[in-house]
N, C-alpha and C positions, 0 to 999 in steps of 0.2 A: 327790203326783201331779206337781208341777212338775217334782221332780228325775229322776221316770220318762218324762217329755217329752219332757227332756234326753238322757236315758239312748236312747231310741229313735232320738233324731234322729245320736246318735252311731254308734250301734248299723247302723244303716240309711243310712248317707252316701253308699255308693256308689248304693242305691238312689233314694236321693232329689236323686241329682246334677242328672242330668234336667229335675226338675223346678224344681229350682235355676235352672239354665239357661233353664228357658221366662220366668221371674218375671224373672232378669234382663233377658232381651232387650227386656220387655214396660217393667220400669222405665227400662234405659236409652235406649229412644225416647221416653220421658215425658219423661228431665230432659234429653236430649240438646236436645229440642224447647223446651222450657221456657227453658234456658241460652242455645240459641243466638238464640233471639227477646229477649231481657234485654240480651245482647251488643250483636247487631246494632241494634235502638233506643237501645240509651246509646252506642252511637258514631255513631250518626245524629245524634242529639241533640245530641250535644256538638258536632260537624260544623257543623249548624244554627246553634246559641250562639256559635258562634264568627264564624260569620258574621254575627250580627245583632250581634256585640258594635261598642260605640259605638254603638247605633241607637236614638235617643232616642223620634224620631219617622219616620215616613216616609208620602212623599206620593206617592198613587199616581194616574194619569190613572185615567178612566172610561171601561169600555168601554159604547158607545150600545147595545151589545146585550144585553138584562137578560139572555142566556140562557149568554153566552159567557163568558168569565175574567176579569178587572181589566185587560183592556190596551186599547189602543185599535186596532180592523179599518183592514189600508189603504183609501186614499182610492181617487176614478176616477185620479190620477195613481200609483198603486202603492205609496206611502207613506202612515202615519200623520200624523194632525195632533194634536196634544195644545194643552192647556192651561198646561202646566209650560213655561214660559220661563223665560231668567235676568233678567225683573224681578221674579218669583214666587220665583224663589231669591232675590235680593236685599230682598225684603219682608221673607222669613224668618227671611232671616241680619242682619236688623236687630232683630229680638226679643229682649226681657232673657231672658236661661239660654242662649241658642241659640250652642253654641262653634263649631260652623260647619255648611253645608249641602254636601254632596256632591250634584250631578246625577248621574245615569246614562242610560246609551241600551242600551237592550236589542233584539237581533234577532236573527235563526238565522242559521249560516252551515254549509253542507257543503264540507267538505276532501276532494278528491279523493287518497288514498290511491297506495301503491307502484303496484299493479296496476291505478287508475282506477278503484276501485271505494271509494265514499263514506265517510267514516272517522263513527265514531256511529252511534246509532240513530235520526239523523232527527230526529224531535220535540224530543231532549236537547242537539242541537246548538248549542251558547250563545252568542254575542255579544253581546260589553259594548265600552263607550270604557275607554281605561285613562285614569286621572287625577291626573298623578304630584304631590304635594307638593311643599314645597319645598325638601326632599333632590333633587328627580326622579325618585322612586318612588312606586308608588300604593302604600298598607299593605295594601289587599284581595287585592292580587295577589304576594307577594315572588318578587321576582327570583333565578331561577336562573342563568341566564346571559345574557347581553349587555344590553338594555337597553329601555327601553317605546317602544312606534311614534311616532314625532313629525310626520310627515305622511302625506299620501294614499297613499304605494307601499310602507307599512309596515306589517307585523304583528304579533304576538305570539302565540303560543300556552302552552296547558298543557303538565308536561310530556307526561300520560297520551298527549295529541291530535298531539304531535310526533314520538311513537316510535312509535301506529297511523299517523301521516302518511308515515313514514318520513324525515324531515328533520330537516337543522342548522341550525344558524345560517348565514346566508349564502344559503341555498336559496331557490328560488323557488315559493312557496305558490299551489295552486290550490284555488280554493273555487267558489263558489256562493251566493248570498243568495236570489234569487227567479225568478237564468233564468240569463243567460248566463255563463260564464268568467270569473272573473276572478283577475286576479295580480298578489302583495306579496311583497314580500322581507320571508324572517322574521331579524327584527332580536333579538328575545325569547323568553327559557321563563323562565315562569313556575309556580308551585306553588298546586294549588287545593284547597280542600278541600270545595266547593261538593256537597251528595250530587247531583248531577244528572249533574257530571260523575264524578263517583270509578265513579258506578253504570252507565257506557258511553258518555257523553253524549261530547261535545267541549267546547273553548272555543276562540273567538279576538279576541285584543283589539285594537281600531286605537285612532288619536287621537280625539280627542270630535268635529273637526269632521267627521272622513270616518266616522264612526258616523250622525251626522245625517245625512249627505248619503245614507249607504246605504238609512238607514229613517226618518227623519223629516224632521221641516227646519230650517235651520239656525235655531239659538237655542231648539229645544222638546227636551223629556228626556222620557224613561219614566217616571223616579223620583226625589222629591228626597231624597237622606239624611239624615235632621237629628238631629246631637250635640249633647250639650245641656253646660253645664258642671257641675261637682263641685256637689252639692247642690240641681238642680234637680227639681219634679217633673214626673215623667214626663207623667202625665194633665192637669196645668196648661198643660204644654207646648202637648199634645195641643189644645186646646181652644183656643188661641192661633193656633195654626196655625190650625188649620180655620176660623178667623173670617177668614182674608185667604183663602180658596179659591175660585175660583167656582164659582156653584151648579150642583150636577148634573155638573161638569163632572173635579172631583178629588175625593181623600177622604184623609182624615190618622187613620191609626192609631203608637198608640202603639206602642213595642217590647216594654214587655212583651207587650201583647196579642198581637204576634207572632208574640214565642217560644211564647204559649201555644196558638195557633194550630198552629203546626210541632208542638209538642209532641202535640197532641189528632192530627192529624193522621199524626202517624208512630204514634200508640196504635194507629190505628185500622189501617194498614198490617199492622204488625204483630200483628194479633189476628186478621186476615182468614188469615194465613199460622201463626201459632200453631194459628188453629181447625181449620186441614185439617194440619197433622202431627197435630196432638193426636187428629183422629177416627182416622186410620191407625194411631196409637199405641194407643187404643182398642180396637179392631179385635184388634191385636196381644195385648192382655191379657187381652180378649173367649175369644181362642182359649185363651191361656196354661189360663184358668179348666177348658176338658175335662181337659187334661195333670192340673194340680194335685189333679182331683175323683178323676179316671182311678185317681192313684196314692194318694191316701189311701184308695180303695175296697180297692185292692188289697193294698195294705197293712193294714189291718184284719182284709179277710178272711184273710189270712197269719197275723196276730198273735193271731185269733179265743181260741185257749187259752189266752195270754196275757191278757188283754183277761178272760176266763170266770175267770183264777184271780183276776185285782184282786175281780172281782168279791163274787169265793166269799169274800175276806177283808176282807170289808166296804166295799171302795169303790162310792160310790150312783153313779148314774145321771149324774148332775151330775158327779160326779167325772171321769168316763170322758170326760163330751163336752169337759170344762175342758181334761184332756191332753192329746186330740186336736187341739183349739185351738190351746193353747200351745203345742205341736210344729209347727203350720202357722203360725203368727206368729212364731215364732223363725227358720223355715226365709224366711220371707217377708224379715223385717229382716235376716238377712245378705245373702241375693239382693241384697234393695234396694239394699244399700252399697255391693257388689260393683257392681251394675248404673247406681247413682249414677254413679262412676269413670268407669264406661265409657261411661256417656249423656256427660261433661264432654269424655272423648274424641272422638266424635261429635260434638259441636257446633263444638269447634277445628276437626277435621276438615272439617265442613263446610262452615265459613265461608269456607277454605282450597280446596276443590273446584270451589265456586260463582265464588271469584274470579278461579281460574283460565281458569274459562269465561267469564267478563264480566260476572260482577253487579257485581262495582265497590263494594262497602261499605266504608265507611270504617275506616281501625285504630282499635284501641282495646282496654282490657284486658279480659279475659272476665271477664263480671259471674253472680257467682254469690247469687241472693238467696236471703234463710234461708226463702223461703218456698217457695221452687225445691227446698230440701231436704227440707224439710218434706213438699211434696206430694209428691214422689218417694217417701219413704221410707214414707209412709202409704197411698201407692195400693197399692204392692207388698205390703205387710201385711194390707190390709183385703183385697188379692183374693186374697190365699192363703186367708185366716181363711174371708171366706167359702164360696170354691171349697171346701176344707173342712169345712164347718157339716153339711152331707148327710150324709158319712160319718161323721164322728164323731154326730152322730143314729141309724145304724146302727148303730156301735159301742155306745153306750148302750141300745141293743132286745135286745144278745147276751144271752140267755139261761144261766148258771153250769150247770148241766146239759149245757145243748145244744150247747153251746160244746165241751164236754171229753167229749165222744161223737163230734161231728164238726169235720172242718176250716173246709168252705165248705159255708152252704146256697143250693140255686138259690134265687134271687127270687121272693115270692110273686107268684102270678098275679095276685091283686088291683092290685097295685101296677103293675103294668104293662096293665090293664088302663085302670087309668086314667091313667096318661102317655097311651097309645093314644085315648083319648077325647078327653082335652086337645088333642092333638098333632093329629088329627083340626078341633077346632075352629077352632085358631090359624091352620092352613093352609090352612081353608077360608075363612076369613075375610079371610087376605091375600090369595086367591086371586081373591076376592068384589072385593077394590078392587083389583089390579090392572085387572082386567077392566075398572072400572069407569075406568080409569087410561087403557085402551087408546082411549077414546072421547072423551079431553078431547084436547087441542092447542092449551095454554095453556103458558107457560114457568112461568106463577103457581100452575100446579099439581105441581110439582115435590114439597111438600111432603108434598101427598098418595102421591105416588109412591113417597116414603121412606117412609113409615109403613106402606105396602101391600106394599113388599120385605122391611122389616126382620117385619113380622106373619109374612109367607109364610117368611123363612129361620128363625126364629122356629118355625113350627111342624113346618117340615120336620126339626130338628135332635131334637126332641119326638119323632118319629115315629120316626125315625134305627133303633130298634131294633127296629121292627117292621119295616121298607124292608128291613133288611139280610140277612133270612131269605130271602127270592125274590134277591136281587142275586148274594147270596154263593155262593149254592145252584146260579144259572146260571155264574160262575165257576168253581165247584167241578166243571164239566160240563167244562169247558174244563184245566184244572187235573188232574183224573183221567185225562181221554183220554190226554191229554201226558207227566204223569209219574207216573201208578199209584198205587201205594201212597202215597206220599209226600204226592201233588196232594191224596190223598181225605184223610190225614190235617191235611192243611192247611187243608181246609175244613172238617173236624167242630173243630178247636180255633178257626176264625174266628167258626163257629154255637155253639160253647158257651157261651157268653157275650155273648147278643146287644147289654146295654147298654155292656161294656168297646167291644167290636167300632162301636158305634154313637158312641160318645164318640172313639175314637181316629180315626175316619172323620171326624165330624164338624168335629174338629178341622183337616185338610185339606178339607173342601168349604166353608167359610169363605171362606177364602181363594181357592180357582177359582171359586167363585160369583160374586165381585167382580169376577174377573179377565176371564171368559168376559164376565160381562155389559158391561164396559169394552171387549173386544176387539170380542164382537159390533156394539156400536155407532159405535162406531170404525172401524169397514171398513164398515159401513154406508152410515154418513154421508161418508167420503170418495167409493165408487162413486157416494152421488147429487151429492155435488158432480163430480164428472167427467159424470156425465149431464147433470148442469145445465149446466156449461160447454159440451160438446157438442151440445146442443140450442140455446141460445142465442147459441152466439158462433161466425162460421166465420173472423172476424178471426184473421190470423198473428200480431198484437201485438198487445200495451194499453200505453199508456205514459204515466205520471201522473210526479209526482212524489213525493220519500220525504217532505215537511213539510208535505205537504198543501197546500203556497203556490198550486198551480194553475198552467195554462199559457198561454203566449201566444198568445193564438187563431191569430196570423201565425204561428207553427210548424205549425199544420199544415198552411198552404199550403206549406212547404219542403219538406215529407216526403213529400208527395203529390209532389213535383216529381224525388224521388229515383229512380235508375232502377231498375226491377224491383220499383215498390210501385205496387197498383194503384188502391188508393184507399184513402181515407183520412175517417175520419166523429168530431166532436169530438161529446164528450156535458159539457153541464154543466145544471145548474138552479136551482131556485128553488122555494121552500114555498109552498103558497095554503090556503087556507082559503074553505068555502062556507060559507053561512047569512047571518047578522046578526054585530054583534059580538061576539066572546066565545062565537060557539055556534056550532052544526054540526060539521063534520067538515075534518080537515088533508090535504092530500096532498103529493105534488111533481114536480111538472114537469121533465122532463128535455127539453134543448134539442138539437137535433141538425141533421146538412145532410141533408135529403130525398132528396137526391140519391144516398148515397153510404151512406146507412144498411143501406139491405138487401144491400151488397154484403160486409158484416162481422158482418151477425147472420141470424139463422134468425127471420125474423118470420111466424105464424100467425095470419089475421083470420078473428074468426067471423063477425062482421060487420062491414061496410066494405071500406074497402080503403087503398094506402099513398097511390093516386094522389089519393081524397077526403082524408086529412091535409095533403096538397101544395098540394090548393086554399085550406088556412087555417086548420083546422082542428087539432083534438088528437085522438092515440091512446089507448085508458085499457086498463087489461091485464082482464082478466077476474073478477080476483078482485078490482079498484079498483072495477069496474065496478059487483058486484055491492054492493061497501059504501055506494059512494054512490046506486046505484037508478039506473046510466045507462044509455043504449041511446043506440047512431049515431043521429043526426038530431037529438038532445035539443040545446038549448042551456042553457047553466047559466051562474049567477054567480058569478065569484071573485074573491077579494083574496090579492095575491098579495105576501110578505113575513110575518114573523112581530113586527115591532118595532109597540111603541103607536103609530108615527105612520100605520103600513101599514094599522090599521082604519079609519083617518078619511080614506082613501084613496076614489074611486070606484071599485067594484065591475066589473072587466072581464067582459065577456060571450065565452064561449067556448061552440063548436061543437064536439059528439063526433062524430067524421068517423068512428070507427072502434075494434073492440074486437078486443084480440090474445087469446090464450094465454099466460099467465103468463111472464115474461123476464127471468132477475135482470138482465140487463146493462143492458136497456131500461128494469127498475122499472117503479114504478105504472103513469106515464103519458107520452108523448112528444109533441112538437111541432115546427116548423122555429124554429131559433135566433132567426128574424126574431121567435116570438112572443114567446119567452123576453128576450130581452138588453136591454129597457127597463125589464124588472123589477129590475136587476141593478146591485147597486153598483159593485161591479165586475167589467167581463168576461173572465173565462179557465175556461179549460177543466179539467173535471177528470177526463178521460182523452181519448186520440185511441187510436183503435179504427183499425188499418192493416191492409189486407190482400195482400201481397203477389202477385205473377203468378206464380212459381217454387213459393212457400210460404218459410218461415224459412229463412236459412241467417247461418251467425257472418259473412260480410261483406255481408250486407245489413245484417246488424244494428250494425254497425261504421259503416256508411252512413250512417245512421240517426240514431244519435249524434252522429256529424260535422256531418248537416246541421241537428242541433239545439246545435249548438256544444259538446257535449263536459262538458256542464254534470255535475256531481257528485249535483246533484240529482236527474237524469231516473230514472227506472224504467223501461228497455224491454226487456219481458218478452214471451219467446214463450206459445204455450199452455201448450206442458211445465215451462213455469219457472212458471208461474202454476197446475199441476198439483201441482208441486212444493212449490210456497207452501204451499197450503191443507194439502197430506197430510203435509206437516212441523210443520203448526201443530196438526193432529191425532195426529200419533208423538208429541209430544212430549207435549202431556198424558195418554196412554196409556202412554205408559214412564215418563213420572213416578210412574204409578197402579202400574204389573208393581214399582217399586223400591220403592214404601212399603210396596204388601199383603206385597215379597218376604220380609218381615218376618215376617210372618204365618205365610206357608209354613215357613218354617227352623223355626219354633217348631213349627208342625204335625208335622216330618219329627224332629224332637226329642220329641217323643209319642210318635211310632211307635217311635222306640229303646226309649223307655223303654217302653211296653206289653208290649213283645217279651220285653226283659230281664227285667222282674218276673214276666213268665208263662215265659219259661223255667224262675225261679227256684220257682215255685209246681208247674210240671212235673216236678222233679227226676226223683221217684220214678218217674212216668210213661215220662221218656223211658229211662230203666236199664232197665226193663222193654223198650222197644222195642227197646234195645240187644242184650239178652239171648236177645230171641228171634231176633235177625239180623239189625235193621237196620244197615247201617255207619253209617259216623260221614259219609260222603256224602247221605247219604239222612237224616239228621234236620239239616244244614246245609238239603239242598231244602227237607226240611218248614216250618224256620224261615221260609226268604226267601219260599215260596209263601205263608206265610201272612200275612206284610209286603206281600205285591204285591194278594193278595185284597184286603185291609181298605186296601189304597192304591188302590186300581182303585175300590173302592167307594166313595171319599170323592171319587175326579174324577167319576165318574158321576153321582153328587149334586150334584156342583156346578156342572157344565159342562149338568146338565140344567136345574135348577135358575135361574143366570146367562141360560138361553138364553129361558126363560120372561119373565126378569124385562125382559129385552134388548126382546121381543117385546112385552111390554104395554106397557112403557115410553116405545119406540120412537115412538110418536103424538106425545109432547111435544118430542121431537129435531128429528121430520120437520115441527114448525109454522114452523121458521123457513126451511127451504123444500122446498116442495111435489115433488119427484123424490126423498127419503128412503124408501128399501123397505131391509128386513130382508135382509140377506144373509149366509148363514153362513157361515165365513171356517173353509172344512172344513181346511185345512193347518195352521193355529191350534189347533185345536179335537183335532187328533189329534196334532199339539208338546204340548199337554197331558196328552194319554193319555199318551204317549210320558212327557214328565217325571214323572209317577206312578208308569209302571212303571219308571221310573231309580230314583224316591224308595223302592219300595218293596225293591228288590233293595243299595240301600245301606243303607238304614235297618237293616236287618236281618243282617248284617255282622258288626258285633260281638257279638249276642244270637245268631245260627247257630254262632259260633266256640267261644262258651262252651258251648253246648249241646253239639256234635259233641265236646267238651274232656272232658265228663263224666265221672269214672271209674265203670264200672255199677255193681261190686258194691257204691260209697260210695251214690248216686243210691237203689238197692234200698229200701238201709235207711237212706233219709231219710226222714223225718216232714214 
């Protein structure tokens, strides 16, 4: 039986190429995904190690804010204060093991770019001190060309940050730290290998004492480095250090712990980004699994009298299903190999693509682990074996008699009677929790959501062969009218097999299920973000900064003072909390000028008004209102700050002057900055909201910039730029989604070839006869492609209906995070779909109309 496996798989290679093909694609987005997340974290890693290498120990300040990072928040003079001084270095570097202490000073800087437009992504922006030995080189940084900054007018850069800056040596650097302009000759390039920077960031390095001067103060560091000498322990160290630390105020970890820190940390990166290719991989195999069932069915029923003589000469039952197996594990483990290859391809590929576009990963050699192989080549195998297991079950029911009197029997009714039951239950039940799905407006209910799509696509695909009788039937109305003869026999050959026809559809409605219900909410949720901006904001600009450092509240009396700008309103705030300690409810306060507020926003009071908040009072928005139980006129208690010293605070008393209409720009709740900025460590702004006389134009906003110094840091964005943001940050994870499911699709549109072809090959006799009696060889190419376009039309109609349903239940969890989210169907999308269906179905069918129309009749006649 094995060697007849063999012999079939041989026998059947063009048939089974196809299928070949779907297994592939499906394996090599497993190991592609698999390879490239191995790669990309061992050259993280080693990236990582190499930076930590020499790091015995390291001492890091405290940040006062249990909720924030390890660094320490500027002071009211705009610099940090730390506890790391060099009498703190000097304690340390007096230690038995300690071979020396390196200080650092760490802060952001933005580089103003060729075109003025900021180099980095902001937050990855790096500043350190360089800190040369006694060569005159730091080791952390090696010199590419010229030499490391030695006073206040000097720089350094990477090289990455000096070819996005567009400068040489010699050039004059403009940057940014936390507002105005400033400018150093770069003296330096240097090479990093920091992932902060490899991955978009920048770097720029000054001397240690114009590092202090920019963000700390002179004599205090960010970080102490401590190298330890040959043979010392690390944790001994550790533990030595932290005894000279002051309390609360530093913290000394070792380097291994680290590295093992980065290490856990880049796992978990990487697992978050392994887990969404791997589900789209999924997805992809998901589908491969109709193609593979598709064609062992077909193939069966083809081999029927074959299959009838094993039988007749003794092979059991077991025997037959053994074959059918090993014929789908063999076809599986070459796929695999082949598709192995091509996943390794793919993962180069990728890393390659990405970096071109700015992910910035670090080099490194592609790491292939044996377990990378392993799962590859076992996913590929078990999903054919099983996609498989059905039919060869069917193969072992053929009956030695029955088998060698006929070719194909139709399906008993029984058995589709109960898929129909089943399919019926599955879809009623997903249907049961979406519904139930449409009525939460939780992001924590997410789970529930999946479980109530994957139930409903689940049972729709169940169903698939009964759906497809009325679908097909109204096509075939459409299909007749149009091209006669041809049309009508393209739909009795789409309905003669309604589960082939249901499995090869289904295969394609997969895939637009996903896709429809991604698009749907995606245009959705963009229109209610443009509502929301439109309803809330009638400001020409918003203008913040890109590191989140905040503004200088005196910028916005300069802007106000530009001509053709007509006012100008600063928003920043502060967290409070009602109740006793430890309980009640959080909110936050947003600080603004009274004055100048409603001149940049659209503000609706149900009750109150702006002129009662002017008298002293606070605005709360409608839905703050309702959380915390307020009404105009209430007075309530707060504490406002979120640090343990803020509870031991007295309790401010505030007046609700007034309750709006929901306002993202406004938030919860508003007041005059007078009530806000005593709360406040320190004051700046974190947007000025400007509204021009004219409306936006490129030299107002030129203006603008100029009278806020040109700084590299600002962000001044019109509406449409800030239109633009948001519907680019949603293109983007929505064509992320069109590139992974397009996976899916190709495999789908690879089904339909092969459904086509094998039922050609099962028509032989059929079409000789059509031929015989007159049709030309035009008219059975129609019949082919119309009947690729039926069973393709039918699988986007399933899915596009399907996607639109799930879009629609689902929609309530999208629209919680804010309240202007309405369903909008995105009909020019939604008919790009049809359209690509009837593309897929008129090429799919191509090469299976060619053979067909190729047929010689009188061979065709007297086929068997």
């Amino acid at each position: 039986m094995l060697r007849t496996a063999l012999r079939n798989v041989l026998a059947h290679k063009a048939r089974l190429l196809m299928t070949a093909l779907a297994v592939l694609l499906g394996v090599a987005f497993v190991a592609g995904t698999l390879i490239f997340s191995d790669t990309v974290g061992e050259a993280v890693k080693n990236a990582s190690t190499k930076n930590l290498k020499d790091v015995a120990v390291s001492v890091q300040a405290i940040n006062d804010d249990p909720h924030g990072p390890v660094a320490v928040q500027a002071g009211k003079d705009g610099k940090r204060a730390t506890a790391l001084d060099d009498r703190l270095a000097d304690r340390i570097r007096a230690l038995p093991g300690v071979a020396a202490v390196r200080p650092d000073v760490t802060g952001q800087a933005t580089l103003a770019g060729r075109d003025d437009q900021p180099v980095g992504n902001g937050w990855q922006n790096l500043a350190v001190n360089y800190r040369p030995g006694k060569d005159g080189t730091d080791p952390r940084y090696p010199l590419v060309r010229g030499r490391g900054p030695a006073n206040g007018g000097e720089i350094a850069l990477a090289e990455s940050t000096a070819e996005a800056a567009g400068v040489t040596l010699g050039d004059t650097v403009r940057f940014a730290t936390d507002g105005p302009l400033l400018k150093k000759k770069l003296v330096g390039i240097v090479h990093s290998d920091d992932p902060q920077v490899t991955a978009g960031g920048s770097l720029a390095l000054f001397d240690t004492a114009t590092a202090q001067r920019l963000y700390l103060h002179p004599g205090q560091f960010d970080e102490l480095i401590v190298s330890a000498t040959p043979g010392t322990d690390q944790q001994a160290l550790t533990a030595k250090v932290r005894e000279l630390l002051p309390k609360d105020r530093a913290e000394a970890t070792s380097g291994s712990t680290l590295a093992a820190q980065q290490a856990q940390m880049i796992a978990l990166q990487n697992k978050a980004l392994s887990t969404t290719l791997l589900t789209f991989a999924g997805i992809a195999l998901f589908v491969g699994v109709f193609i593979i069932a598709n064609t062992f069915t077909m193939l069966i029923s083809q081999r029927s009298r074959e299959i009838a003589l094993l039988r007749a000469v003794g092979a059991s039952r077991r025997q037959v299903v053994r074959s059918v197996l090993a014929e789908a594990a063999l076809l599986g483990l070459v796929s695999s190999v082949v598709g192995f290859a091509l996943g390794l391809g793919i993962a180069v590929g990728m890393r390659t693509v990405l970096n071109a576009n700015g992910a910035g990963f670090p080099d490194g050699p592609v790491v292939i682990a044996p377990t990378t192989v392993l799962a590859s080549l076992a996913v590929g195998v078990v999903v054919t074996v099983l996609a498989a297991w059905l039919p060869s079950r069917k193969a072992a029911r053929i009956a030695p008699v029955e088998a060698l009197t006929t070719v194909e029997a139709p399906p008993a009714p029984r058995s589709l009677v109960v898929r129909n039951t089943l399919g019926l239950l599955l879809t009623g039940l997903g249907v049961a929790v979406m519904l139930y799905v449409s009525t939460l407006n939780s992001g924590d209910d997410v789970p529930i959501a999946m479980a109530g799509s994957a139930l409903t696509l689940t049972g729709v695909i169940v169903l698939a062969p009964l759906l497809s009788r009325p679908l097909v039937s109204l096509a075939g109305l459409v299909t007749t009218r149009l091209f006669g003869v041809a049309g009508k026999l393209a739909k009795e050959n789409a309905l003669r097999n309604p589960r082939r026809t249901a499995a090869t559809g289904s295969a394609l409605m997969i895939g637009l299920t996903l896709i429809t219900g991604m698009t749907v909410v995606g245009h959705s949720a963009q229109l209610g973000m443009d509502k929301m901006a439109a309803d809330g904001l009638t400001a020409d600009y918003r203008i913040n900064t890109s590191t989140f450092v905040g503004l200088d509240p005196e910028l916005s009396k300069k802007v106000a003072k530009v001509p053709g700008v007509e006012a100008a309103a600063p928003l920043r705030g502060t967290g409070f909390s009602t109740g006793g300690s430890g309980e009640g409810s959080f909110g936050y306060l947003r600080g603004t000028d009274l004055t100048q507020i409603d001149k940049v926003t659209r503000i609706t009071f149900t009750e109150g008004s702006l002129d009662a908040v002017r008298a002293g009072g606070i605005a709360i928005s409608k839905t703050g209102a309702k959380l915390h139980g307020w009404h105009a006129g209430d007075t309530v208690s707060a504490r406002f700050g979120e640090g343990p010293e803020d509870a031991k605070k007295r309790p401010t008393r505030l007046k609700v002057a007034a309750v709006y209409q929901d306002n993202e720009i406004l938030g919860e709740s508003f007041a005059d900055v007078s009530l806000v900025d005593p709360h406040l460590s320190l004051v700046k702004n974190d947007d000025l909201l400007v509204k021009a006389a004219d409306g936006a134009s490129p030299a107002l906003t030129k203006e603008i910039r100029h009278a806020l110094g040109d700084s590299p840091l600002l962000k001044v964005q019109t509406r449409d730029d800030l239109r633009k943001e948001d519907a680019g940050k949603i293109d983007t994870v929505v064509n992320m989604v069109y590139g992974l499911l397009g996976m899916a699709v190709i495999i789908a549109v690879v089904g339909v070839v092969n459904t086509l072809a094998m039922s050609v090959f099962e028509r032989t006799r059929e079409i000789g006869l059509l031929r015989a009696i007159g049709l030309a060889r035009t008219g059975i190419k129609q019949m082919v492609r119309l009947e690729s376009v039926v069973i393709s039309l039918f699988g986007a109609v399933l899915g596009i209906g399907v996607g639109i349903f799930l879009a629609w239940a689902g929609g309530s969890l999208v629209g919680s995070s804010f309240p202007t989210y309405e369903m909008v169907l995105p009909w020019g999308r939604l008919a790009l779909f049809l359209l690509i269906a009837l593309v897929v179905g008129v090429l799919a069918a191509l090469w299976p109309a060619r053979r067909a129309a190729r047929l010689n009749t009188l061979e065709a006649i007297g086929a068997e």
